[in-house]
C-alpha positions, 0 to 999 in steps of 0.5 A: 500500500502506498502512503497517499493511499494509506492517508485515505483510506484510514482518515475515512476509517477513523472518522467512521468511529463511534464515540463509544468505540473509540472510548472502549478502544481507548481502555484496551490500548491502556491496557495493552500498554501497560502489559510493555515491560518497560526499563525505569522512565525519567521523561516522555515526549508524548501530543495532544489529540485532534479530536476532529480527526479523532486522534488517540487520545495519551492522556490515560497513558501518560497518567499511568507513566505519571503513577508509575514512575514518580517524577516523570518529566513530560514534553509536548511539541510545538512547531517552529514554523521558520525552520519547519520542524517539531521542538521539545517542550517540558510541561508541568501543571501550570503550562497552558495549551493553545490551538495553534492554526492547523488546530493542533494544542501547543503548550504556550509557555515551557523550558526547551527539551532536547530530543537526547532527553526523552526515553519514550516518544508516544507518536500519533499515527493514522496506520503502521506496516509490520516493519513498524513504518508509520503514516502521518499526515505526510509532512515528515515532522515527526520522522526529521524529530524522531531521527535526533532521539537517543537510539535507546528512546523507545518510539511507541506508537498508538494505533486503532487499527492492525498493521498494514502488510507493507507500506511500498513508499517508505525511504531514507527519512522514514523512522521506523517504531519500537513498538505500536500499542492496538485495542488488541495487540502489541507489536514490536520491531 
């Protein structure tokens, strides 16, 4: 499957979610995630949903890392329009979130994180092949910010669908997963 065709295919498929769907696949992806054995996490790198694009929610994920690991350090991105590229944002309670024109949520105010700071990077997706290659929405943002991570930062992505068998298009600048979390399944790579 190409990318270009993977982009309409699972935009169409996620807008046909019921909201009762989507929140009994949110508690199955929490459990999933959850059953991950992950080492000691001191920080993550996690975005905030489009809900009009019916994204997956973190939220829950991040509670749950939050409870287990006391002390976790979390970023969001913002993007830097003049060198169009995603940054690294340490947020705390006090950071206040704004929509940014692409309708995407920004903390507003916080400290620059560096990429080589983040242990886990929870990364949206609209589909993934068995090689763990993910489809975004086709900018490249999240592949140019995944290449900085430290090599031993786990990239999980989050995913109401299965895997695609194979994503035919991918290149050089395609990053590929660590693992990707389903309502059903854990696949890792």
């Amino acid at each position: 499957m190409l990318k270009s065709e993977a982009r309409k295919l699972y935009r169409q498929k996620r807008a046909a979610i019921t909201p009762r769907e989507q929140r009994i696949w949110d508690d199955l992806l929490l459990i999933q995630f959850q059953q991950l054995s992950l080492p000691p996490v001191r920080s993550v790198f996690s975005y905030a949903a489009i809900e009009n694009r019916k994204e997956i929610s973190p939220d829950a994920i991040i509670g749950y890392l939050e409870f287990s690991n006391p002390g976790l350090k979390i970023a969001y991105p913002v993007y830097d329009h003049s060198i169009a590229a995603m940054k690294a944002v340490w947020v705390n309670d006090a950071t206040f979130f704004v929509v940014n024109p692409q309708g995407i949520s920004e903390p507003e105010n916080g400290i620059p994180a560096a990429p080589g700071e983040l242990d886990i990077i929870l990364v949206p997706l609209l589909c993934f092949d068995k090689a763990g290659y993910r489809v975004g929405y086709g900018k490249g943002v999240y592949d140019k910010f995944l290449k900085n991570v430290r090599p031993d930062a786990l990239k999980i992505g989050l995913s109401y669908f299965e895997a695609v068998a194979n994503i035919e298009d991918t290149n050089e600048f395609d990053v590929s997963l660590n693992y990707c979390i389903t309502p059903h399944r854990i696949y890792e790579f």
